[in-house]
C-alpha positions in Angstrom: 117.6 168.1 94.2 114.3 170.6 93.3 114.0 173.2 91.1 115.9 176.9 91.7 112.4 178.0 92.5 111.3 175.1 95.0 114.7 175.5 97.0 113.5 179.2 97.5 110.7 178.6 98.5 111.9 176.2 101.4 114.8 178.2 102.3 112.3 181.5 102.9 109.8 179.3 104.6 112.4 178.0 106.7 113.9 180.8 107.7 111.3 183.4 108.1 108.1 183.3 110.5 105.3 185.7 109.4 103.3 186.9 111.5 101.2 189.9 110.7 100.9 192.4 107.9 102.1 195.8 108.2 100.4 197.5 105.1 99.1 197.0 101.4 100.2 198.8 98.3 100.1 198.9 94.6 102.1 196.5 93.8 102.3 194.0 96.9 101.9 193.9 100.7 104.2 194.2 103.4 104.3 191.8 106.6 106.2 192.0 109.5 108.5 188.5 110.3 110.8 187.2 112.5 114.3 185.7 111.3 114.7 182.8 112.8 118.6 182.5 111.5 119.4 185.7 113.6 116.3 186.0 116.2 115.6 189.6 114.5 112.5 191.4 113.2 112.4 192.0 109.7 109.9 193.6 106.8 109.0 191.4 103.9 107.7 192.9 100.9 105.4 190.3 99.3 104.8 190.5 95.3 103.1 188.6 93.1 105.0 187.5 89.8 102.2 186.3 87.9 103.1 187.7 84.5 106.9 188.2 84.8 109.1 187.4 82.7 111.8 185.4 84.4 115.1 187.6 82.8 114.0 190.5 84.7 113.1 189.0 87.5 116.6 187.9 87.5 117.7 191.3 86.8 115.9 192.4 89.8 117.0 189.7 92.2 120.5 190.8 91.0 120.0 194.1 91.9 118.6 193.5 95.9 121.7 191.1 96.5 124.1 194.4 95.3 121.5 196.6 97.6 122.1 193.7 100.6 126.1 194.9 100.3 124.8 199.0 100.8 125.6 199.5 104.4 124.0 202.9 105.8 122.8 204.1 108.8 120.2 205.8 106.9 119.4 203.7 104.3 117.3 200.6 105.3 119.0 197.3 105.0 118.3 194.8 102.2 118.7 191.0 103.6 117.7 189.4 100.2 115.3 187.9 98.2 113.3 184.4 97.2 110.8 183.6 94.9 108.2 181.8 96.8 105.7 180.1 95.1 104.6 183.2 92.3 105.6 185.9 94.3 108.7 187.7 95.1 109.4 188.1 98.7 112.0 191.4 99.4 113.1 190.7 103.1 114.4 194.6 104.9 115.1 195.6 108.0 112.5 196.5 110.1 111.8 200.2 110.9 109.4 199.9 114.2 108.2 203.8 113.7 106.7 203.2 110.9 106.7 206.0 108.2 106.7 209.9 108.2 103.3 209.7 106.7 102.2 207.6 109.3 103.2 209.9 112.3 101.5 213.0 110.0 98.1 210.5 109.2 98.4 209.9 113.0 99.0 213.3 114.6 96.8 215.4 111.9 99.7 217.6 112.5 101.8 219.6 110.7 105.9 218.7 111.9 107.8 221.7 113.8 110.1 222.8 111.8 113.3 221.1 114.2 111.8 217.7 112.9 111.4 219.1 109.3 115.4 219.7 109.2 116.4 216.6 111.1 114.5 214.4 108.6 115.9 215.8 106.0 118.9 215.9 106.8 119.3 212.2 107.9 117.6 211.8 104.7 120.3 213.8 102.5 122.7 211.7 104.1 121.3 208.1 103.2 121.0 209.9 99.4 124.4 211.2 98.9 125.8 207.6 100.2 123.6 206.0 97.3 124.1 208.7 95.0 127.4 207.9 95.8 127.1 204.5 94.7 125.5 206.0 91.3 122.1 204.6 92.5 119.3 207.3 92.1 116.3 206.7 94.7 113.3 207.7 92.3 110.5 207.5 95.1 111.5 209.4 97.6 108.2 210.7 99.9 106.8 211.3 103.3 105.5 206.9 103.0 109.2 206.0 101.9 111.2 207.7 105.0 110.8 205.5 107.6 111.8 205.8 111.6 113.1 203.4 113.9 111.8 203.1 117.2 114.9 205.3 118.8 114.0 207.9 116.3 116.4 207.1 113.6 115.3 207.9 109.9 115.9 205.3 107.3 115.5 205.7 103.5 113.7 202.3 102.2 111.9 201.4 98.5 114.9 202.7 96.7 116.4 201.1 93.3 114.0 198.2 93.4 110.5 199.7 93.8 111.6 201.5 90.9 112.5 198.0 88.5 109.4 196.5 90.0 107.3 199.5 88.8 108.4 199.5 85.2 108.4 195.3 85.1 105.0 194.8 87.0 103.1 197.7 84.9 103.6 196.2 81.3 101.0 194.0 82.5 98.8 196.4 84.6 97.2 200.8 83.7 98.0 202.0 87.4 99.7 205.6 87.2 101.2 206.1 90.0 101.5 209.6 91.9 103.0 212.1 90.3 103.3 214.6 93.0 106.8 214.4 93.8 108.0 213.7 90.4 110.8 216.5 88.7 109.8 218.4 86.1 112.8 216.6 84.4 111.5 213.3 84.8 107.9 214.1 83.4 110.0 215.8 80.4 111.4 212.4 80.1 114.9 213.8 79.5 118.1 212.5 80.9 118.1 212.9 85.4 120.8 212.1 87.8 119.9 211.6 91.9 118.7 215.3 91.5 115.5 214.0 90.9 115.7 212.5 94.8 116.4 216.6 95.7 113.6 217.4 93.9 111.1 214.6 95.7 113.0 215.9 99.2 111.7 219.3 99.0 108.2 218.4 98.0 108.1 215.6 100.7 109.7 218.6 102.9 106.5 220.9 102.5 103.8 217.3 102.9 105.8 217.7 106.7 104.9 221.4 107.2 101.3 220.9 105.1 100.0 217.3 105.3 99.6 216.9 102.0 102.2 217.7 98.7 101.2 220.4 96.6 98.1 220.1 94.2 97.6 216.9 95.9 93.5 217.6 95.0 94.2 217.9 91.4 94.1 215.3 89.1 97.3 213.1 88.4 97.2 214.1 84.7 96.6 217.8 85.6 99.3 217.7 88.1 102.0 216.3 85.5 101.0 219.4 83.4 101.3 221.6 86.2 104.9 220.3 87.7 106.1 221.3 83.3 104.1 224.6 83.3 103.9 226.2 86.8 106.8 228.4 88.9 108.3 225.7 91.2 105.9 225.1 94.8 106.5 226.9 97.9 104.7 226.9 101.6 101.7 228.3 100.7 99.5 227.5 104.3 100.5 230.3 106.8 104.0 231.0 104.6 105.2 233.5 107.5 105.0 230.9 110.3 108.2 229.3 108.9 111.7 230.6 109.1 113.8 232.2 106.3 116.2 229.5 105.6 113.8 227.1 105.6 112.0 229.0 102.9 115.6 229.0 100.9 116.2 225.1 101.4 112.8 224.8 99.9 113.7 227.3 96.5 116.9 225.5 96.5 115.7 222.3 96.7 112.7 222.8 94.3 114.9 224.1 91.7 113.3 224.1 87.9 116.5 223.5 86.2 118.2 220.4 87.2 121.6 221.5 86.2 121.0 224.4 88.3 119.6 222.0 91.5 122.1 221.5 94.3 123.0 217.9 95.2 122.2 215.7 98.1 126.0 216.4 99.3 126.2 220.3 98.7 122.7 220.2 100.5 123.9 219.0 103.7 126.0 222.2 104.2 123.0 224.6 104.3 122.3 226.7 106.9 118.2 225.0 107.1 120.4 221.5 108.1 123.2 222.8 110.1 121.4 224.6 112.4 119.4 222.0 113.4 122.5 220.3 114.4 123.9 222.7 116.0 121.4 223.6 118.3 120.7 219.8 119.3 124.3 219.7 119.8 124.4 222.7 121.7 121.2 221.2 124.1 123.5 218.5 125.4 121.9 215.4 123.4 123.8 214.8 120.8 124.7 211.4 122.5 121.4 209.9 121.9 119.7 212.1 119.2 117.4 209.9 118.1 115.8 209.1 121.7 115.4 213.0 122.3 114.1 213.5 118.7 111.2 210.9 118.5 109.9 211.7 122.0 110.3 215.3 121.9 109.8 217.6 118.8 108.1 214.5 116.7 103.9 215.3 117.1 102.5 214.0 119.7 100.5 211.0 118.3 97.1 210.4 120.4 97.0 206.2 121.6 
């Protein structure tokens, strides 16, 4: 019988055909396979584990195969994980609409404000399951809210990307972004899954602006800033948006956390029940998804 590692590495290479890579980040790349135990596509987040210490890779191995039990239709699904040769591979469900940021990098378009509330209210809903499960999210952005090719929206690099950032950068200076980070979090005091309410509203105006706020000012500066500075609003053509969606952002962008709605009270305000109720009241609420991606999504140019 081999090694724990070496029967891994079989069992992913038996199991899962790669076939072409879907995108490159910090800490790893992600390719696009085909399970060949259930005939369905799947995203595998590969990562190399040169200077890892074994413990927490176990740690973080644990923590995927309690994520593979999460079971959300706006969360993306974890199958599992295997060390395969000296990286990590994270096997997900596969999102075929790639990511918010994608459709705005695509379209070079802001999102009408229909899309803004259905995102984020599919979004609030994958958070106040996970809050639920006393998992906080802590990289929630336009990048990290993915769509599926019917126009679902998924919630994926939750929990994990988090314990894969603190392991991987004891051995590496990368800072990463700090533009959707709480002022609670920079203060380093104690946060809850506000923080993911927080990173909502600031990936909320990226969808009606393109970018997050002060996305041209240094990281450093901009951790100053988020302490210092009155929270962000709309701030391109403010009067072009609607009042409520306006409130959902002060609400959401709330200074003091104690203060900051949750995920759960969120989903009863007017900004996200209107949105519902006026695809409801259009006669597709049977296949929202369908009508959403091909209708008030930007048109993206082929």
């Amino acid at each position: 019988m081999g090694e724990p590692g070496e029967l891994e590495q079989k069992q992913a290479s038996d199991r899962f055909e790669l076939q072409y890579v879907l995108g490159k980040g910090a800490y790893g790349t992600v390719v696009k396979a085909k399970d060949k135990t259930t005939g369905l596509d799947v995203a595998i987040k590969i990562i190399p584990l040169t200077d890892t210490d074994p413990d927490e890779l176990k740690t973080i191995q644990k923590e995927i195969n309690f994520l593979s039990q999460c079971s959300h239709p706006n969360v993306v699904k974890y199958v599992g994980s295997y060390r395969h040769q000296h990286e990590l591979w994270i096997v997900m469900e596969y999102c075929g609409g790639g990511s918010v940021n994608d459709l705005l990098t695509a379209s070079h378009a802001h999102m009408p404000e229909q899309a803004i509330a259905y995102v984020c209210g599919e979004a609030l809903k994958g958070l106040a399951y996970l809050h639920s499960l006393g998992k906080v999210h802590r990289d929630i952005k336009c990048g990290n809210i993915l769509l599926t090719e019917s126009g679902g929206i998924k919630l994926a690099d939750f929990g994990v990307s988090a314990q894969l950032t603190a392991t991987l950068s004891k051995a590496q200076t990368f800072i990463g972004t700090p533009h959707w980070m709480a002022p609670e979090v920079i203060q380093e005091s104690r946060y809850d899954g506000k923080v993911d309410v927080w990173a909502l509203g600031i990936s909320a105006i990226e969808m009606a602006e393109l970018t997050p706020p002060n996305w041209n000012v240094h990281p450093l500066r901009v951790i100053f800033k988020i302490s210092k500075d009155p929270p962000p609003k709309l701030t391109l053509a403010p009067e072009q948006w609607s009042p409520v969606f306006h409130d959902f952002l002060r609400q959401c962008l709330t200074k003091d956390h104690t203060c900051r709605p949750t995920a759960r009270y969120l989903l009863q305000h007017r900004f996200i029940l209107q949105q519902q109720q006026q695809q409801q009241g259009s006669g597709n609420s049977a296949c929202p998804g369908q009508v959403r991606s091909r209708s008030f999504f930007p048109e993206i140019p082929l």
